[in-house]
N, C-alpha and C positions, 0 to 999 in steps of 0.2 A: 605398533609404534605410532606415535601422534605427529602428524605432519607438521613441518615444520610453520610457524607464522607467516602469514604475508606481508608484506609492506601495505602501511595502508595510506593511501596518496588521495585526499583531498584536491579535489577539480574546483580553484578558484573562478569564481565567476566576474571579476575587474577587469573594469574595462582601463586603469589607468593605472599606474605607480602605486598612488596615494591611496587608492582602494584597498590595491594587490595587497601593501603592507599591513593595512589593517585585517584584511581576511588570514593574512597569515598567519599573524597573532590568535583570528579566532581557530584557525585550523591546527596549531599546537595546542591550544587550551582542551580542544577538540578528542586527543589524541594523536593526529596524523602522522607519520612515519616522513614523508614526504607530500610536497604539493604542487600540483600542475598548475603553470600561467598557459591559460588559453589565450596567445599572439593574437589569434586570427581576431578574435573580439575588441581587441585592444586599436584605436583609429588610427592610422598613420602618424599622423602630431604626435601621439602619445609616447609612440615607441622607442623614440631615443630616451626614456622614464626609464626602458631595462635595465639599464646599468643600473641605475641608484637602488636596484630589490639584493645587489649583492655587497658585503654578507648579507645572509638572509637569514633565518632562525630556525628553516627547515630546508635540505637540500631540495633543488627546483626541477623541473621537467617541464621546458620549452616544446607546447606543440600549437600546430599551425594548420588550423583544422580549414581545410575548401569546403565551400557548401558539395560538392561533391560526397564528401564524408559526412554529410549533417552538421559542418560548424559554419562559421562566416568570413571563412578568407576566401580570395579570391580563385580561381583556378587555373589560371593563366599560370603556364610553367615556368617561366622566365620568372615573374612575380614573387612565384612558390621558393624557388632558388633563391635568390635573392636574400629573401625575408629568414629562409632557414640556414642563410650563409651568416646570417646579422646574427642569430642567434647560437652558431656552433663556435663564433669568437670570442663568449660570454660565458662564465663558469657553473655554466647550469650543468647539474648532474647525469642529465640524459637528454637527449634531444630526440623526441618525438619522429619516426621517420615513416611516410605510407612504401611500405612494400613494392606496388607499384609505380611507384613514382620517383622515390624521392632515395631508394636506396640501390648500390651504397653511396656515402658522402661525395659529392664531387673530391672534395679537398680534405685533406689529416683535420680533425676538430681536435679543441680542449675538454668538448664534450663526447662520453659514449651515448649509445644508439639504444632505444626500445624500435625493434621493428614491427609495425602496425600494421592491421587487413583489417578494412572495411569492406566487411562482403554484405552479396546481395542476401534478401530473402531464400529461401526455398535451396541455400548452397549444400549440396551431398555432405552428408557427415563424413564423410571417405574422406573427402578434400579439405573439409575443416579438421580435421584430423593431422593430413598429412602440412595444413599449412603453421600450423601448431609446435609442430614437429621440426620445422625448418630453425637453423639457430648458422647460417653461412654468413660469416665477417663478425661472429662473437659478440652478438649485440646484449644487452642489461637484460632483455628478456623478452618475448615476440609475445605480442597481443591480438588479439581476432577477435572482432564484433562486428552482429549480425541480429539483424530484424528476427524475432521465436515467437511463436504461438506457444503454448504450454504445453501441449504434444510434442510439437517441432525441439523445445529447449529437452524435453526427457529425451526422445530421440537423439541427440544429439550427444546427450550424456550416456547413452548407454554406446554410442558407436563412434564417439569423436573426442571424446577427453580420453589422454592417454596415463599411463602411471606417473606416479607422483616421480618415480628415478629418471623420467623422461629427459627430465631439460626444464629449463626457467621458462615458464609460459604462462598467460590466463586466458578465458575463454569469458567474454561478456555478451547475453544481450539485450536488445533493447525491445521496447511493446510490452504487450502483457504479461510474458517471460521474466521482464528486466532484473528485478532485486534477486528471481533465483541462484542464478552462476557465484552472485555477492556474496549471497548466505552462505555456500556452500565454497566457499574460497578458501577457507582453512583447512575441511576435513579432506576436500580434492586435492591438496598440495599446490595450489596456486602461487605462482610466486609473489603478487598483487592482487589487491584489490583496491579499487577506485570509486572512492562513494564521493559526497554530496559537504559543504558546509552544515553547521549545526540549523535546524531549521530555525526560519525568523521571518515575523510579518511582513509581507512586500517583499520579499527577497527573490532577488530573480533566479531558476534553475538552469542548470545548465543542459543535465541530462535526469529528465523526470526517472531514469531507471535505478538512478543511485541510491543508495541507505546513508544517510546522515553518518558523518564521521564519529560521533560519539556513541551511535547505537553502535556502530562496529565496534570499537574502542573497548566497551562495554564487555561484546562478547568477546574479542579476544584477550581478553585478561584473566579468563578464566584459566585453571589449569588444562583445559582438556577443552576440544567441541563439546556446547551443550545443547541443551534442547533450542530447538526451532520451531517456530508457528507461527499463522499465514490467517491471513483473508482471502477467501476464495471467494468469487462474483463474477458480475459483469462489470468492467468497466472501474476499479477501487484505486486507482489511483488519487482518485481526489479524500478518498478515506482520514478520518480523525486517529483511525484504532491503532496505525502502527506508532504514531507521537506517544498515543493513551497509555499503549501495555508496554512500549520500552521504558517508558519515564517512571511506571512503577516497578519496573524489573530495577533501574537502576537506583529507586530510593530505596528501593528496600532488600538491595544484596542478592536478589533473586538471577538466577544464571538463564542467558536465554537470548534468542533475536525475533522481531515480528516483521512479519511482510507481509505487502499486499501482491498475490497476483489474479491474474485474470482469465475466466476460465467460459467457454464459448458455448460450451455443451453440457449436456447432462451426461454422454457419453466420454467426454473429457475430464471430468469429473471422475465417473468413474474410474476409469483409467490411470489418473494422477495420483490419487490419497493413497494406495499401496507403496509407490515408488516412491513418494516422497515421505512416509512411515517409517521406510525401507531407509531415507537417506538422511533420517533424525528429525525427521516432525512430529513433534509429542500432539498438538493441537491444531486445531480450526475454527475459525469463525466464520459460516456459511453467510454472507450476504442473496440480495435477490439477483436472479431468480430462479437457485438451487438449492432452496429451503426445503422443501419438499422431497426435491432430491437425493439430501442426503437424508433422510428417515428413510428414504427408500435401500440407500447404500448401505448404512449403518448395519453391522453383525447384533447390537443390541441395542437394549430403547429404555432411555432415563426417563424418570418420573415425572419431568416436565415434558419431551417430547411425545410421551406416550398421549396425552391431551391431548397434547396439539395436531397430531399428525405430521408435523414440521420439527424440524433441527436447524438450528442456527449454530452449534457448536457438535462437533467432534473430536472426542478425544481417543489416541491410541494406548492399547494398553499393554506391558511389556511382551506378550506374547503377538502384538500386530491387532489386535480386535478393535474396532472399530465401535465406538459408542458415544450414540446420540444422546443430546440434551438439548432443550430450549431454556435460554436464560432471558431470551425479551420476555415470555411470561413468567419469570420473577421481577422484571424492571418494569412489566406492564400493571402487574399487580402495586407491586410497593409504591406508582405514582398513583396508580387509583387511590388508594385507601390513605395518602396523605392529600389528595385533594379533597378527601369527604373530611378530613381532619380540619385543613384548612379553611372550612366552612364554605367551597366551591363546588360544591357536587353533593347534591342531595340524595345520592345513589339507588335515585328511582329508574333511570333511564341512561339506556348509553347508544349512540349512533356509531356502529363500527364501516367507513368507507374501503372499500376494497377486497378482493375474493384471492389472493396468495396466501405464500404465508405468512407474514407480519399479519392480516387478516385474523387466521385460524391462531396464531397466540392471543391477542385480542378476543375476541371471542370466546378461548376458553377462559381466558382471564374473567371475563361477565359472566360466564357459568359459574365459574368459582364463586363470585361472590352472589350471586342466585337475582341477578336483575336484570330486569327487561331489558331487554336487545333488539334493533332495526338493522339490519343490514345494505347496505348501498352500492352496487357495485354494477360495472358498466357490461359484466358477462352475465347475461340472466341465467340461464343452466346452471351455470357454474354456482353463482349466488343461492339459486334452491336446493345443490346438494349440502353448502355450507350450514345454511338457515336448518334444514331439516337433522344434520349432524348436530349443532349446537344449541338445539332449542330457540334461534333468532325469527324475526318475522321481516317482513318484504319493509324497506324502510317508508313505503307510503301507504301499507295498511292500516293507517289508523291515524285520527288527527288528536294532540296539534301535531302539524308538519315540522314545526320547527324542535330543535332539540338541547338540551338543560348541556349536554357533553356528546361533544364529537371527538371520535380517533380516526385521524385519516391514515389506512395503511395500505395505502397507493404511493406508488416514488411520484406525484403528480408534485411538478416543481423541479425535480433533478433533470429537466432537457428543454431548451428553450422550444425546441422543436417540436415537443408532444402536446398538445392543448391537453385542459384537465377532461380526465375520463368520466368523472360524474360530475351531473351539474348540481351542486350544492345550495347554492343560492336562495333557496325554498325552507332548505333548515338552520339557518342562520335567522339569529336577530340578537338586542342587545344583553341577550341574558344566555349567550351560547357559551360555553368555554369549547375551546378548538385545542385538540392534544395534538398534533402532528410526530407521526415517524420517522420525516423527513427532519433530518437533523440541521443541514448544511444545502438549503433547495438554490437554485438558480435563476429561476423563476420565483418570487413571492407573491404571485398571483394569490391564493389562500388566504395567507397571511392579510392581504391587501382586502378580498373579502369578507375576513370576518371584521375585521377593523373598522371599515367603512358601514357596518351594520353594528357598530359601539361595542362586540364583544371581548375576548381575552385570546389572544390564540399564543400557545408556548411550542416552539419549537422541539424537535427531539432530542437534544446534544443531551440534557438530563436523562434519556432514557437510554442514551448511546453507556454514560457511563457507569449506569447500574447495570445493566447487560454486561459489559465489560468487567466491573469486577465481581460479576459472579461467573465469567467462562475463569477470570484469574483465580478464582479463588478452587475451581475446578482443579484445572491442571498445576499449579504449587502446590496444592496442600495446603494453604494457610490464605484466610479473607485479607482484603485491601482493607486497613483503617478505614473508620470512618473518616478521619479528617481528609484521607489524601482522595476519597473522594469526593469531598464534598468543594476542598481543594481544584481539582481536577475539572470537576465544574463551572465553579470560579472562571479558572483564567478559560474555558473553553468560550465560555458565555463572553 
């Protein structure tokens, strides 16, 4: 039997009335069920504006979050009282209440109660469990969130979420865990779930863990839970791909949700892609740096990972098998060969920076098309078992120094904190083109030096979304138009 749908309650990010209204509007258009005004955000001045949000166009949920819970109200108890006294005399449909604090009401409300736990990190799944389970004074529905590793969030699902017949409850967390509990809100019997406004440029977040209300919206409309699939990495939250593959699931009828989360280890890794196969992840998109990784994990090996010795994409197959493929060398290849079209690459020579695996796609991509290769990269070892696998040569064995095409595929750029690993500087000039892997860098350090030496340097959002829809056209069954990628490109760029 199909658990029943959750309420999906959009977390307004208004700081005032006039805001609150308009997001509210986006948060219906949205799909949203319900939307939370976050008080605590809202400044003193403002908040005699609550009255004027009712009627409202989606019933509301008043919470008054203390930087103690990770919001911005004060913590001072008297304060806290006060403020969620102003707000149970207002006909919000729930009022927001912390477990230890704030419940039960001092005083009879016109609103009922969601009872909330803000727990620490490292809390026994025993006791998230049992606090899950608490439902004294008949509140809307008892909520618990808590800091997850991706270990920490399975654990916790296998010894702390209880039957769907239990009682009205959801279980959230936040970190690199965050969007999983979301994803999995429908098929665990959650009574809620609480995602994010539609995404928009400059728009401030409220909690980076949430999935946009429309990508929910999306999948619960389907008749049934459908397929799920994930970016797994280091660090993807600032990731393009989940924007990428939900906005073509949704132009084109496709059933499905994408998430990023974040995964520590190569041993974590292992660990997870069973469990989460097991709990309806048809797909994966391996970022760095467990590209390698999973060829290693992988039961079988597609005709692009077999190259490369790298996997950027996993897919499962009904029986649970695990099967690798790299799609950046089909995205690496098809920019090659329209750069030589384009009459930018004379396809005599290609400089490949970096010894991973964006690296080893690159390079087998230069194999493929049977031209000379230099290799750059700030691990020597490393560099001469690559060179010796792939037919490349040391990048300063031979002059000129400088080079016709560069691929950088080092993350050099994604941390303001890492300086560039190899120094470049030597093969650049004004007749360089620069392909970068780096899609979205932090640092344009690169970009800054090929520019300043008069060459061309293109970033990688173009190769983000050829990789992307060839993992899509993997796990649908059926390619992405060309227009909606090229589309896709467009507004990326």
């Amino acid at each position: 039997m199909t658990a029943r749908r959750p309420w999906l309650i959009a977390t307004l990010s208004a700081r005032s009335a006039p805001e609150c209204r308009s997001e509210l509007d986006e948060a219906s258009r949205g799909g949203a069920d319900l939307a939370e005004v976050r008080v605590d955000r809202w400044p003193e001045s403002e908040r005699p504006g609550l009255s004027s949000l009712f009627p409202s166009p989606l019933p509301l949920i008043g919470t008054y979050r203390s930087h103690r819970e990770g919001g911005e109200g004060d913590d001072d108890p008297g304060t806290r009282a006060r403020i969620l006294a102003e707000l149970g005399a207002l006909p919000f449909w729930a009022i927001d209440r912390e477990r230890a604090r704030d419940w039960p009401p001092a005083e009879p409300e016109r609103a009922d109660s969601i009872l909330s736990m803000h727990l620490s990190e490292g809390t026994p799944p025993e006791a998230v469990r049992g606090y899950l389970l608490e439902a004294e004074g008949s509140p809307r529905f008892v909520k618990v969130v808590l800091p997850a590793t991706l270990s920490a969030a399975l654990e916790l699902l296998r010894r702390a979420v209880p039957t769907q017949e239990s009682g009205g409850f959801l279980l959230h967390t936040t970190a690199g865990s965050g969007p999983l509990f979301r994803a999995l809100a429908w098929s665990l019997g959650f009574t809620a779930v609480y995602g994010s406004l539609p995404t928009r440029a400059g728009r401030e977040t409220v909690e980076p863990s949430q999935i946009p209300v429309n990508r929910l919206r999306h999948y619960l409309s389907a008749p049934q839970p459908g397929p799920l699939f994930a970016l797994l990495g280091g660090s993807v939250g600032r990731s393009r791909s989940p924007a990428l593959f939900s906005g073509w699931m949704e132009e084109l009828g496709d059933p499905g949700l994408y998430v990023g989360l974040d995964v520590r280890s190569e041993a974590e890794l292992a660990e997870a892609l069973p469990t989460l196969a097991a709990l309806g992840f048809r797909g994966f998109n391996i970022t760095r740096p467990w590209k390698e990784a999973a060829h290693r994990i992988a039961s079988r090996i597609g005709p692009g990972a077999g190259p490369c010795g790298c996997a950027n994409v996993l897919s499962v197959s009904p029986g649970g098998v695990l099967e690798a493929e790299n799609t950046d060398l089909a995205a690496i290849l098809r920019r090659l060969n329209e750069l030589v079209s384009e009459g930018r690459w004379d396809r005599k020579e290609l400089l490949i920076v970096g010894a991973g695996g964006a690296a080893r796609a690159a390079l087998a991509a230069g194999r493929s098309m049977q031209v000379e290769m230099r290799l750059l990269a700030r691990n020597r070892p490393r560099a001469e078992g690559l060179e010796q696998e792939f037919g490349a040569r040391p990048a300063d064995s031979f002059l000129p120094r400088t080079a016709a095409l560069v691929v950088n595929a080092t993350s050099m750029g994604t941390d303001l904190t890492d300086p560039p690993g190899v120094y470049l500087k030597p093969f650049l000039d004004s007749e360089t083109y620069v392909l970068d892997l780096v899609y979205d860098p932090v640092d344009p350090w690169l970009r800054a030096q090929v520019e300043a030496r008069g060459g061309r340097y293109e970033g990688g959002l173009r190769l983000l979304v050829y990789q992307a829809a060839e993992s899509y056209a993997i796990w649908q069954g059926h390619p992405v138009p060309d227009e909606f990628v090229e589309r896709a490109i467009e507004e990326e760029l």
